[in-house]
LOBANU-404907 format. One record per residue (C-alpha): x, y, z. Coordinates in steps of 0.25 Angstrom, whole numbers, plus 5000, padded with zeros to 4 digits. Layout:
BEGIN
XYZ...
END
This chain:
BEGIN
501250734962501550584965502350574976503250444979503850404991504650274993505250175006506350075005506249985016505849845018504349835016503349725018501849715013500849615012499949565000499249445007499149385019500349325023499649205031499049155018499949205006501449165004501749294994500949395005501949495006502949584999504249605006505449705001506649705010507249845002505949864998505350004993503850054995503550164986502350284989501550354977500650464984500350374998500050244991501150144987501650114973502650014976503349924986504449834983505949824982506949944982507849884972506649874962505549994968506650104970507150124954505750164949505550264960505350414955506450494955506450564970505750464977505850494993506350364997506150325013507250235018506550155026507650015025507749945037506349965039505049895035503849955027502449885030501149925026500450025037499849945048498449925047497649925061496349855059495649905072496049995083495250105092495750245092494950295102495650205110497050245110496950315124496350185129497450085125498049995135496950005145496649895155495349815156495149665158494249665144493649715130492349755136492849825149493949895141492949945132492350005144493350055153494250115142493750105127492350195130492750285138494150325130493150315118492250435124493350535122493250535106491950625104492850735107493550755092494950825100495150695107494750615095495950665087496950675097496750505100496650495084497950565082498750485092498050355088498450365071499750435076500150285086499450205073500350285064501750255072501450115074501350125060499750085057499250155047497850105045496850065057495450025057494950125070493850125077493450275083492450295094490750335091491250465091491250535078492350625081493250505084493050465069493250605063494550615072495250485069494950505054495150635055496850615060496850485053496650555039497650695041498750575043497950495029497950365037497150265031496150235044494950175045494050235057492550225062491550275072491250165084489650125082489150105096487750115103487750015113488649955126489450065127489350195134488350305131489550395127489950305116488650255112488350295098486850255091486450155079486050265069487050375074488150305076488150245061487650365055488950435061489950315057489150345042489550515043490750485048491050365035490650475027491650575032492950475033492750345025493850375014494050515018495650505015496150365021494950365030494150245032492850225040492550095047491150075052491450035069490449975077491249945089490949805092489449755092489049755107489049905106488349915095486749885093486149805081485649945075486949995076487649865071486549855058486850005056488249985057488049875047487149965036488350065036489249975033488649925022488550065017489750085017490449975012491850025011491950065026492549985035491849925048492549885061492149835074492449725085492049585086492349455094493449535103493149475117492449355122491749455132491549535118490849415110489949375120489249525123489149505108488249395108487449445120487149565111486949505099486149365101485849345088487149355081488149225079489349285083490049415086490349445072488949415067488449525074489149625063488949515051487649535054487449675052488349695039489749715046490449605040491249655027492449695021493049825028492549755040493549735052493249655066494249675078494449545085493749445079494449345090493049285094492449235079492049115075492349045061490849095056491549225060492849225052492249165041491249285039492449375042492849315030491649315021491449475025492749505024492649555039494049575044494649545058495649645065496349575075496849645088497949575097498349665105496849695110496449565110497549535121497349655128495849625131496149475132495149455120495649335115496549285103496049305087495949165081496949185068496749045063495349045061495249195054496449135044495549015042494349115039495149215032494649315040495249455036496249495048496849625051497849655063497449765074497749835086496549875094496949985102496550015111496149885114497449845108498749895115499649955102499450035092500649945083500249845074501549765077501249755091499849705086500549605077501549565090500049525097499349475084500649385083500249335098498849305098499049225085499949135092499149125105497949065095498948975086499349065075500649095070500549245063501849295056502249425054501949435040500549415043500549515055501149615045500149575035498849605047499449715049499349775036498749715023497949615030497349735038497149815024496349705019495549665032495149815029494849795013496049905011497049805003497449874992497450025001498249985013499049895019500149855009501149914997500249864986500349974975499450084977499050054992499150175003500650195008500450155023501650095027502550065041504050085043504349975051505849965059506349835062507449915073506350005078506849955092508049865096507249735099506549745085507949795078508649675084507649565081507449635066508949625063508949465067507549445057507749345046506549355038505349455035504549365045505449385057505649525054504249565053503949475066504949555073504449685071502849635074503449585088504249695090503749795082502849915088502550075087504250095086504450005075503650085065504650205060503550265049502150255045501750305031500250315028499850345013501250355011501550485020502250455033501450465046502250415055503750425058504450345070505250445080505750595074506650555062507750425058506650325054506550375038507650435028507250475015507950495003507750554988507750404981508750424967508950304957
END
């Protein structure tokens, strides 16, 4: 039986990027966004949308607030939750003070899914609802994350960590197992439900050439995976690199090399390229996650946003946690807004909106699934609330235009200003115990 649900609020989504396109986006101050069995069959205005609604249509009152597509985090650690916000004086000593040992806990699958529970739960209330995820080597990890992500039927993309060398014997992994694992488990998860599998070498100095070419091979088998990993994060970081890998041009060419630069590709950082880098972003389609927040908490430097719009590199927002230090993608936007003025850009908050949802959907190749209202796409959506606090209520009321609203509530905004998060078009999130949704029997 066809169910239909529909939401009266304002609602905003992208079709472009707003940095490039004048006609990027669709904005409906009484707007209506209109479900079909989890995916959306319309988004427009009330006056027009709410005439040819089926007779006993649950409509949501959701006026006063806004409706965004769901966030879309493009790199982020859940193994890392319990490690967030600890102290160390850079990327390489973190990693080896904090990140392995917390990382050691996840062969134990009780443990796994308690940390994978709270982590989609904190995504879900800070109103993400897709997330490129990196697990640990540990099998169990994987089956656990997926595992909670698809009783909720969240959209997420997850893979097993490939590592076999420079780090410890307890998280060391081999060449041959360690792919012939991530294969099992792509057989198990990729497109089971929402699930989607992402080939993870963490970053190249852990692994070794055999894994890097195996790695490669399975990519190429399976083309409609995603693969994820780190490059050019820390000066520290790039120069390892090179030690490591004599032979290859640059820290990226080390994966160009062995077949990991394609569509469904996604590179954290990326602060440390040169213009031969972002141009073969480009021509492969390789997008780049960009992660403020982390990349000020390591102190590992600024991501260059004139020369990847001068390359068109595809680029995708992030938080990084643990690395990063918020699960909110509008406190990411707060810092992404920063670091682009500290290098000389000016980023609007139609853009940061636009990262933050259909620019990450198609940095993943997932335009036209997620990521905006577009007839037939996924119902993941945000309930936004302009008075979700009195600072925010009181700089909201005083806005003049889309632009300032939309600014206020990326430099404000956090965890509190999200009142519900829907995820193929069944809430999963709901701010506080009641008052932030009435619904009543629509009648024309």
């Amino acid at each position: 039986m066809t169910q239909h649900q529909a939401y009266r609020a304002s609602i905003l989504h992208f079709t472009a990027d707003p940095a490039f396109n004048d006609d990027a986006y669709a904005w409906h101050e009484d707007g209506l966004l209109v479900i079909e069995d989890g995916r959306v069959k319309a988004a427009g205005d009330h006056a027009q949308l709410h005439k040819d609604l089926p007779q006993g249509t649950v409509v949501h009152d959701y006026r006063g607030k806004l409706i965004v597509p769901g966030f879309i985090d493009t790199h982020v650690h859940y193994p890392q939750t319990d490690m967030i916000a600890s102290p160390a004086p850079g990327l390489l000593p973190w990693l080896d003070t904090y990140t392995f040992p917390t990382e050691r806990k996840f062969d134990d699958p009780e443990h796994a899914h308690d940390v994978a529970r709270f982590f989609l739960d904190e995504l879900l209330r800070c109103g993400t609802t897709t997330a490129m995820v990196y697990c640990t080597v540990h099998p169990n990890s994987v089956n656990a994350f997926f595992g909670e992500s698809h009783k909720r039927n969240l959209r997420m993309v997850a893979g097993k960590v490939l590592m076999d060398r420079n780090c410890p014997e307890f998280l060391c992994d081999t060449a041959e197992g360690g792919v012939r694992q991530s294969e099992e488990l792509i057989n198990t998860w990729h497109k089971h439900g929402r699930q989607l599998y992402a080939i993870t070498p963490r970053f190249a100095p852990t692994s070794t050439v055999a894994q890097l070419q195996l790695a490669g091979e399975l990519a190429r088998a399976y083309p409609d995976t995603f693969l994820q990993t780190h490059v050019a994060e820390n000066t520290d970081e790039v120069a390892w690199v090179k030690s490591l890998f004599p032979e290859s041009r640059s820290y990226l060419d080390v994966y160009d090399r062995y077949g990991m630069m394609r569509p469904r590709a996604m590179y954290a950082h990326c602060i440390w390229l040169d213009d031969h880098d972002r141009a073969r972003m480009r021509e492969t389609q390789s997008a780049a996650s960009i992660c403020p927040t982390s990349n000020l908490f390591l102190g590992s430097g600024l991501f260059d946003f004139q020369r990847a719009d001068e390359a068109q590199v595809p680029m995708s927002l992030a938080t990084d946690v643990g690395g990063g230090t918020s699960f909110s993608m509008l406190q990411t936007m707060n810092e992404v807004y920063k670091v682009a003025r500290m290098g000389g850009t000016y980023l609007p908050a139609l853009r940061m909106f636009y990262m933050a949802t259909l620019g990450g959907a198609r940095s993943m190749q997932l335009e036209g699934t997620i990521g905006n209202f577009a007839p037939g796409v996924e119902a993941d959506f945000v309930v936004l609330d302009p008075q979700a606090t009195p600072l925010l209520a009181r700089r909201t009321a005083r806005t003049e235009s889309l632009e300032e609203l939309l600014f206020a509530l990326a430099l404000l905004g956090d965890d509190r200003t999200v009142a519900a998060t829907y995820s193929g078009g069944k809430r999963v999130h709901l701010r506080g115990e009641s008052g932030a949704e009435k619904s009543s029997t629509f009648a024309c």
